[in-house]
C-alpha positions as CSV (number, residue, x, y, z in Angstrom):
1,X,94.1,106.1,118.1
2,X,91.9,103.3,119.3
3,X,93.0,99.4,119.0
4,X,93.1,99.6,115.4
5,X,94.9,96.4,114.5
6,X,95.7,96.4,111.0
7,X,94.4,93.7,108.9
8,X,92.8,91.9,111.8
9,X,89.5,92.0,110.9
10,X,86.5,92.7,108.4
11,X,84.8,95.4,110.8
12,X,87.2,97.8,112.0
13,X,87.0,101.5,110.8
14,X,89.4,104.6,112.4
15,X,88.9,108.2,110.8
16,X,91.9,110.4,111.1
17,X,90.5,113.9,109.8
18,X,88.4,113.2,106.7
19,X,90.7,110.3,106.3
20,X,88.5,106.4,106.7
21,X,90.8,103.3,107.2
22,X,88.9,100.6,106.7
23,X,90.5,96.9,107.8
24,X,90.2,94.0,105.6
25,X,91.9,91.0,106.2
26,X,93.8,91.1,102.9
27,X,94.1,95.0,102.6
28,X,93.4,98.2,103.9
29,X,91.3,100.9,102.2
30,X,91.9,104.5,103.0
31,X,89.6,106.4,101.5
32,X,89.1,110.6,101.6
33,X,91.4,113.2,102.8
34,X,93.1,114.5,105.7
35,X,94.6,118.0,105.6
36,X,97.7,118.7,107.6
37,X,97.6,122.2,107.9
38,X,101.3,124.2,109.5
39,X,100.0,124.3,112.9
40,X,99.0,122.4,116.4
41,X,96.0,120.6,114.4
42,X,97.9,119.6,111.7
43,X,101.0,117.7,113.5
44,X,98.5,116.1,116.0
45,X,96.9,114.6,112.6
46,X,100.5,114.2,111.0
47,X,101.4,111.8,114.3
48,X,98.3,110.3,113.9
49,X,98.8,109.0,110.7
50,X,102.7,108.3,111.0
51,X,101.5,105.6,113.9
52,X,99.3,104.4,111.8
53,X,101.1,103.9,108.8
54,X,104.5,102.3,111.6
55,X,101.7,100.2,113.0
56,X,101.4,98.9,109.3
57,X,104.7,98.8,107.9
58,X,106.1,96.9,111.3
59,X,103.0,94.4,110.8
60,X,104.4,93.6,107.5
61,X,107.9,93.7,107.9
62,X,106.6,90.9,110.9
63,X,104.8,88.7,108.6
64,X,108.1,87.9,106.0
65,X,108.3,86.4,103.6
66,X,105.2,88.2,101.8
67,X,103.5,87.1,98.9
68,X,104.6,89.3,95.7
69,X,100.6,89.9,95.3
70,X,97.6,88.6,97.0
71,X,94.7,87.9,95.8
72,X,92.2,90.3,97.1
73,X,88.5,89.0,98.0
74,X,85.7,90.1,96.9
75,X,83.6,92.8,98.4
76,X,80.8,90.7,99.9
77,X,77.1,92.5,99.7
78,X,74.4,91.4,102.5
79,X,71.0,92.4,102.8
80,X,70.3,95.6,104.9
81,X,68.8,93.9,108.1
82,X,66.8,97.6,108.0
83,X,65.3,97.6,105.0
């Protein structure tokens, strides 16, 4: 995995299989599918995710106390510099 920092940033992006983590600063978004087949593939995947998801969890468990619910922001649309 790259240095993924969850909930660092606005930017960051990781894809594990058809999986996308997106960082927000507030939240994370994971958005698709991975599919963890019984095989080499699908443990290298499975440990992929399961660091991940520690990363996460030990970020959190880091930051106590927690809000009960946060108030997400709002998705914020710019102009396509390409267009």
């Amino acid at each position: 995995m790259t240095h993924f920092k969850p909930y660092a940033n606005e930017s960051d992006v990781i894809h594990i299989g058809g999986l996308e983590i997106e960082n927000r600063t507030d939240r994370l978004s994971l958005t698709g599918d991975v599919v963890l087949t019984r095989d080499q593939a699908g443990l290298a995947l499975a440990k992929e995710l399961k660091a991940l998801l520690d990363q996460v969890v030990s970020g959190l468990e880091a930051e106590q106390p927690l809000p009960k619910k946060v108030t997400l922001k709002p998705v914020q649309i710019v102009k396509n510099p390409f267009s």
